[in-house]
N, C-alpha and C positions, 0 to 999 in steps of 0.2 A: 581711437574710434572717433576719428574727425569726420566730418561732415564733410562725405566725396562731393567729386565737380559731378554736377546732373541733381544734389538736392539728396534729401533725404531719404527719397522714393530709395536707394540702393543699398539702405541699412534695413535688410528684411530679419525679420525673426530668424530665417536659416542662416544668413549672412552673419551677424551679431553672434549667432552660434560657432560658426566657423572660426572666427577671428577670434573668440575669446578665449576658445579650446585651445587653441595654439599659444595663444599671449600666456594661460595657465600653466600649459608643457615646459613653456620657456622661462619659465619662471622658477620650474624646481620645485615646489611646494607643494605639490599634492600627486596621487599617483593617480587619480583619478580625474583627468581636467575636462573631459567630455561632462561629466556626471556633475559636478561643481559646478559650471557653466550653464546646464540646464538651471538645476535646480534654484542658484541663484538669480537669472534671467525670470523665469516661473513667480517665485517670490516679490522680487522686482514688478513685475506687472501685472500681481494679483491673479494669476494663471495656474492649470496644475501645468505637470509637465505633457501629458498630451495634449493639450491644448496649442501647447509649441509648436507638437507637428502635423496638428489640425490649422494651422495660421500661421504655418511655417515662411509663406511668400509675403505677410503680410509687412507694411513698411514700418517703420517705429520713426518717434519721430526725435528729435535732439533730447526734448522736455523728455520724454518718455526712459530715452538711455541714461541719463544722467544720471537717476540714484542705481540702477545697474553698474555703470563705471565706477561707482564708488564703492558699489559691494565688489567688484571684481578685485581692487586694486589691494583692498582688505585682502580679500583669497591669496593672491600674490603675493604677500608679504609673509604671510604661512596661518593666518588667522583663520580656527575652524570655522565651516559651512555653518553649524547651529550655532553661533555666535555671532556670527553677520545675522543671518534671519530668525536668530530667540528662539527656533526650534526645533524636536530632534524627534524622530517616533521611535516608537521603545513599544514590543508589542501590540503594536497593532495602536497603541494609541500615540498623541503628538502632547510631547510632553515642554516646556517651555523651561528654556535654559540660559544663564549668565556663566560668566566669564567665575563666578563664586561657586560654584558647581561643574565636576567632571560632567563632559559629554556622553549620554550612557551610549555602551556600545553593545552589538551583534551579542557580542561573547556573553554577556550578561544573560541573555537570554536563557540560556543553558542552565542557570541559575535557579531562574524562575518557574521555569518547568519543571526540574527536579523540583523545588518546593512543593510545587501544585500538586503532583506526582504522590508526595508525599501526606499529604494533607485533605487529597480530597476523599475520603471517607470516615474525614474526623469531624464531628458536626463542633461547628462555633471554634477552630481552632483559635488557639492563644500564638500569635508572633511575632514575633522581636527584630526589625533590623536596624543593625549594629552600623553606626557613619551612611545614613542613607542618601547626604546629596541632594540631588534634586527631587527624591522621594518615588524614582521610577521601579523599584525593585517592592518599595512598600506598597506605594500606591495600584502598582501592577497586579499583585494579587489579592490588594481589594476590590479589585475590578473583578478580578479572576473567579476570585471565593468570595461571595459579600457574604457570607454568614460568619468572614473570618473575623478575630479580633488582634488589630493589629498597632501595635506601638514600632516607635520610629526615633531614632537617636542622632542625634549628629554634636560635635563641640562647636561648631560654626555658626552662629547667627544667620548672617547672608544664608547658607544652607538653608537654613529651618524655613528661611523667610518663601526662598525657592520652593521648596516642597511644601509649603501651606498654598501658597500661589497654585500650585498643579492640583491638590488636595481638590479645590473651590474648583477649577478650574474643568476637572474631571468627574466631578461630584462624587467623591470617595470619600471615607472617614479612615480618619487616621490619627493616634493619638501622639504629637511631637513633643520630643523631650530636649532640652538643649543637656549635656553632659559628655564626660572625657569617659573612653571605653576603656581608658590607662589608668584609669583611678579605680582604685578598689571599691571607692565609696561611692561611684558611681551604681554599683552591684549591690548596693544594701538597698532593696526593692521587696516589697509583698508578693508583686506578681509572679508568677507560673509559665512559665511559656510550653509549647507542645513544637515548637518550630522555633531555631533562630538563625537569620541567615543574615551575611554580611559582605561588601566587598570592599576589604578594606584597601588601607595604602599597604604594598609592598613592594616597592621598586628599593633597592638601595644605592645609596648616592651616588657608588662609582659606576651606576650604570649612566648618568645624569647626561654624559656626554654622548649616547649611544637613542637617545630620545629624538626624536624631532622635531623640529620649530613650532612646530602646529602645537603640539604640546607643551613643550619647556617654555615656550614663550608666551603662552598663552594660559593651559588650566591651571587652577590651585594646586601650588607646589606640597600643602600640608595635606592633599588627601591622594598622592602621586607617592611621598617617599615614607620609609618606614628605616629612618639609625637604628643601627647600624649597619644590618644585614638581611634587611627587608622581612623578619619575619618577626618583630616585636608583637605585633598583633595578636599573632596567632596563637603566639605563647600566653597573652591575653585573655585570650576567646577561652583556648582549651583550658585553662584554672578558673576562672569566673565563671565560664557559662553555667556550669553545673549545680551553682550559686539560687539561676533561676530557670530552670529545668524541671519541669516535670519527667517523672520516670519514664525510659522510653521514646524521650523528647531528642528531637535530633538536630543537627547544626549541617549547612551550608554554608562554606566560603569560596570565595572565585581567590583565585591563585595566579600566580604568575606561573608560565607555562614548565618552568624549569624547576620550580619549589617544589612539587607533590612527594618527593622522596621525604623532602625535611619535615613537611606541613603534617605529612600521616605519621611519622615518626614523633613528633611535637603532643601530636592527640592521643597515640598510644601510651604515653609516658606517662599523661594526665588521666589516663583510664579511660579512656572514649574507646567503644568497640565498633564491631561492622562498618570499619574503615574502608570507602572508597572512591577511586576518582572517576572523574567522567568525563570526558572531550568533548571540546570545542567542536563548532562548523568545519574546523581546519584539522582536527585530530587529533588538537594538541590539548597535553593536559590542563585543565582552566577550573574545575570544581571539586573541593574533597567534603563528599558526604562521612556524618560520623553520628552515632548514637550514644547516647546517653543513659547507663541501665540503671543509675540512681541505687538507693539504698534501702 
């Protein structure tokens, strides 16, 4: 993106657009390089993205492209969009994200809803999410339900620090706990929960080659894989959770699309009843709700 003969006047915002869409295509690394180009352009010069094409003719000038060129070259290389520009919206709000923390995505959402779903006729519910990240799953539905009461776990530090950031940031309350969801003694708690929901890691290793660069190269590899067959977690969930469970208290996890066979078969084993799943935007299986009838 050099400075054509005639001057800069020929680098207009739709120009800049064109050429970058293309340099992105040709680069491999995103399936979406119209959408990346905006967005990173947008960011770059403090703009939304209609703004682009309200100012579409408008010239840019060297100073102006240059930290664009550098967010682009990042994109190229297979580096996520919310990682160049620190943020990612997650239900309607914009939630701020490091390279310490998964990118949250679409499919989550599905997650959330169900919760909500779940809970909105429970005044003051109690809930629990399990490896929360950057806190868009907790945080989301204290947005959602502020009468809820909601604790937040992650074994990451960087994590915690991320989702305390969004907490302030959002002005939600949330109570964060640094702890392994693999330890039993993590589970020796007072509290009660009426909700717990989680997305944890379950990719398993051999899928590692089958990822791509934008992720393998890029997000936290300890909240991506789950040794040795991606479903340690869940084996997890379903024996602890019921630990801090109130009667009638239910569980959400987001799944890998292919697991919902083994994951409801995992929860039945452990006594979890009114097992079911629910699709994704794309139809595919992505959440198994489960209840808990307590003793």
């Amino acid at each position: 993106m050099s400075t054509a003969a005639g001057g800069d006047s020929l680098w207009t915002i739709g120009r800049v657009l064109t050429w970058s869409t293309n340099y992105l295509s040709e680069s491999g690394q995103t399936e979406s390089p119209r959408l990346d180009a905006e967005v990173l352009l947008a960011h770059s010069l403090g703009l939304s993205r209609i703004q682009l094409y309200t100012e579409f003719d408008k010239p840019l000038t060297a100073h102006e492209r240059e930290p664009f060129k550098s967010s682009l070259k990042r994109r190229s290389q297979g580096e996520p969009v919310a990682y160049i520009t620190g943020v990612k919206e997650f239900m309607g709000y914009e939630f701020s994200v490091s390279p310490a923390v998964l990118v949250p995505r679409p499919d989550t959402e599905v997650l959330v809803e169900a919760a909500l779903g779940l809970v909105k006729d429970t005044p003051a519910p109690s809930i629990l999410d399990v490896g929360t990240g950057s806190g868009c799953i907790a945080l989301s539905l204290a947005l959602k339900k502020p009468d809820a009461r909601i604790s937040a776990w992650d074994i990451d530090e960087g994590a915690l620090s991320v989702a305390a950031g969004n907490a302030a940031k959002l002005g939600a309350e949330v109570a964060l706990r640094n702890c392994d969801a693999l330890s039993k003694d993590s589970w020796q708690v007072a509290d009660r929960y009426d909700l717990l929901v989680s997305n944890p890691p379950y990719i398993r290793p051999d899928e590692r080659e089958a990822l791509p660069n934008s992720v393998l190269g890029f997000e936290p590899l300890h909240a991506l894989f789950a040794a040795p067959d991606g479903l340690v977690f869940y084996r997890s969930l379903a024996a602890m959770a019921p630990k801090v469970m109130r009667p009638g208290g239910h569980l959400l996890v987001e799944i890998g699309y292919t697991q919902a066979a083994e994951v409801m078969t995992i929860l039945a084993q452990a006594g979890w009843s009114d097992i079911t799943c629910l699709k994704d935007w794309e139809r595919r299986d992505r959440v198994i709700q489960a209840e808990w009838g307590g003793e």
